[in-house]
N, C-alpha and C positions, 0 to 999 in steps of 0.2 A: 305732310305725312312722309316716310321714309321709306322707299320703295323697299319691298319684299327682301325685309334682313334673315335670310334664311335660317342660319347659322350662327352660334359661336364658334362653332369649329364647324367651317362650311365643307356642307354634304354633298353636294354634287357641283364639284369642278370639273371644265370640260373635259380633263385627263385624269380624274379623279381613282382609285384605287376600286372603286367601283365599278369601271370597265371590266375587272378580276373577273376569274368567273370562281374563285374560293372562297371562302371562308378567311381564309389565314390571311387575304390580303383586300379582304372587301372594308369601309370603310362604315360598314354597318356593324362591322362585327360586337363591336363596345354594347352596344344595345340590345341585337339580334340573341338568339340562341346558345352563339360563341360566347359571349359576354364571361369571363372570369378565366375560360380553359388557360392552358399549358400551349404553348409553341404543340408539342406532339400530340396534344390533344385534338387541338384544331386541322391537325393533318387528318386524322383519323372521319374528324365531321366535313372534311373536304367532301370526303369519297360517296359521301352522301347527299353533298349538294351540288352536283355536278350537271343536275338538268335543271336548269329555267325557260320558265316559259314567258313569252309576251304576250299581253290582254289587253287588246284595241278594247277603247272608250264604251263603253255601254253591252261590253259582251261578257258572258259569262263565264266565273272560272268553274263553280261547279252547282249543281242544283240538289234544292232540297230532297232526300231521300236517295239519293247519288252513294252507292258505298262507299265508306270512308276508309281509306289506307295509307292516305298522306296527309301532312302537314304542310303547309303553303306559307314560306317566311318575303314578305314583301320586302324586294328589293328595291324597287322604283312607284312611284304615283300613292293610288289608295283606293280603296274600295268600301263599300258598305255592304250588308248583310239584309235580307229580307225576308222577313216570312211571314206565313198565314196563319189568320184568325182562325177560329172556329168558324165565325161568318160568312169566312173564304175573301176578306177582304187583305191583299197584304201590307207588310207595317217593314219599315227600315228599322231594324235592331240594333245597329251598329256602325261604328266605320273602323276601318285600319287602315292606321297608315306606314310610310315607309319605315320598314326596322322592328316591327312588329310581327304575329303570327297568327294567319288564322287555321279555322278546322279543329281549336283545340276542343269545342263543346260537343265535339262527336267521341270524340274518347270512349267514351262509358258506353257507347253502343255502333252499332255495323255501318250509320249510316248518316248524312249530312243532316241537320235540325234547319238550315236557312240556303238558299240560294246565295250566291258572292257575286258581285254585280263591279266591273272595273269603272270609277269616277273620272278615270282620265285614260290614257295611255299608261301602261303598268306592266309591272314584271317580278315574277315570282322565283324564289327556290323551292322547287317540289323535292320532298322531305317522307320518304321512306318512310309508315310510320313502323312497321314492324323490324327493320332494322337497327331506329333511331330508339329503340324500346332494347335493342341487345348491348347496341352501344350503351348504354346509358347503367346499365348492370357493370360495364369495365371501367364506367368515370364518372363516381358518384358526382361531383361537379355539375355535369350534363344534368343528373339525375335531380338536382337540388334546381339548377335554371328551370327545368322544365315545369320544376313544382309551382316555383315560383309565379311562372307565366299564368296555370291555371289559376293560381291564386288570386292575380291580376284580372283575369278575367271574371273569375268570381264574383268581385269586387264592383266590375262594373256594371254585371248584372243588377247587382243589389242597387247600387248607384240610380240605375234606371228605374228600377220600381219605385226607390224615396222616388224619385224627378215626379212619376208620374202618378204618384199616392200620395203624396201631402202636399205639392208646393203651387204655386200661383202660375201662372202665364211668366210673369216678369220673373218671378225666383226661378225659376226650368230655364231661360236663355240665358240668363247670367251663371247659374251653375255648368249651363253648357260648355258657355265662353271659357269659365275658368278650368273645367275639367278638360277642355282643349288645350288652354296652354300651359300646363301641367303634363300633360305628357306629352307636347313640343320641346318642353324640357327636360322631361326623362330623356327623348331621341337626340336631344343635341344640339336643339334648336333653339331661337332666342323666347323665351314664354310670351312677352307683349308683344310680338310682331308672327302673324300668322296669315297662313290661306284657310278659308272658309275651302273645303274639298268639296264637302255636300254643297247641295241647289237650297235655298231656302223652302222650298217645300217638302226638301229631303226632314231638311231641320225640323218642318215643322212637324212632320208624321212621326219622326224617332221622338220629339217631347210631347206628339200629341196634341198640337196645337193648329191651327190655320194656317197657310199660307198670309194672309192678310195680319193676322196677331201677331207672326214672325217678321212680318217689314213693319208694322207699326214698331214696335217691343224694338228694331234696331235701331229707327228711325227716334225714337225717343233716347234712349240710349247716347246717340248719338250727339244728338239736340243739346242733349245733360253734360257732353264734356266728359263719358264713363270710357268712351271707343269713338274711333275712326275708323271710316269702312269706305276702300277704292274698290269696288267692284267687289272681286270675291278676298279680297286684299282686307285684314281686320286686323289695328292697332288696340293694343288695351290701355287706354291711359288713366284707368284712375280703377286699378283692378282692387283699392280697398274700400271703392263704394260697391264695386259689386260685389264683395263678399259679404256689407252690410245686409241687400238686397236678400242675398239669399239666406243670411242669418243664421239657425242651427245648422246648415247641412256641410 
């Protein structure tokens, strides 16, 4: 197997453009928020991402019910989302990764829906939201990105509920696999060569599934000649049987 091809256009070199601390010259920009602006535009969303914070492995960036006033655009690692049942049992809801945005699903009200929990070492752009809301009035652009992103987000909501409303054990991991490198490809990345961010009992609580269904289900997988899996290291080699697998979705 081919050790961790990060990139087609590789994203963190050690002198990478991402040391930056702006926008204008970060190397996320393509993906992130910036993604379409003007030269002067992206000056403008400098002035707004000018604080980042770093998030040691397992510590929180914000908690459920935490008032919302910023947007948080991941600049390094990745995180997942978690939150509670009515049971009071909690459920990982999501993950993001580098060059993505979370905090968008608090929008529509005052206050955070999920805890953000760091998967590695990670670092964020904390993102003004009532600023990022005037700016966005002077450049529709901004205003079309951001719609966008909700819209993504939407998206994966929906995505989760088919996962966890109609499909099987084996159709949930292979939709998973694929819906990962798919957007390893939107961010820049090579689509067949990836890192697994979450723990596999991360995986299994976001599809709902055991810890023991999620190593058999890769273990078979594997078996089959579908994926190659080093550790948290996962090759897709035959990504159009797993789309047979999952079939309508």
């Amino acid at each position: 197997m081919v050790r961790l091809p990060y990139a087609r256009t590789a994203l963190q070199p050690a002198n990478s453009a991402c040391a930056m601390n702006s926008c204008s010259n970060c190397c996320r920009q393509g993906v992130c928020l910036p993604a379409g602006l003007s030269s002067a535009n992206l000056f403008d969303l400098d002035e707004l991402t000018r604080v980042k914070r770093r998030v040691k492995r397992g510590a929180v960036l914000y908690h459920n019910g935490d008032r919302f006033n910023t947007l948080y655009a991941v600049r390094s690692g990745a995180f997942k989302t978690v939150g509670a049942l009515s049971s009071g049992r909690e459920k990982t809801t999501g993950i993001h990764l580098s060059g993505e945005v979370m905090g968008l699903d608090a929008i529509s009200s005052t206050r955070h829906h999920y805890r953000a929990v760091a998967l590695e070492d990670s670092e964020v752009c904390a993102i003004p939201f009532a600023k990022l809301q005037e700016l966005t009035l002077r450049i529709p652009e901004l205003q079309h990105r951001l719609l966008r992103m909700l819209s993504s987000d939407i998206a994966r909501d929906h995505g989760l509920m088919l996962l966890l409303g109609s499909m099987t054990a084996e159709q949930r991991l292979a939709a998973f696999l694929l819906s990962l490198s798919r957007r390893y490809k939107r961010l820049g990345y090579a689509a067949d060569h990836f890192i697994l961010r979450m723990t596999r009992e991360d995986i299994g609580d976001y599809l709902g599934l055991a810890l023991e269904t999620v190593s058999r289900l890769m273990s078979r997988f594997q078996r089959d000649g579908l994926i190659s899996t080093q550790q948290r290291e996962v090759e897709l080699k035959d990504a159009t049987a797993l789309t047979e697998i999952v079939g309508h979705w």
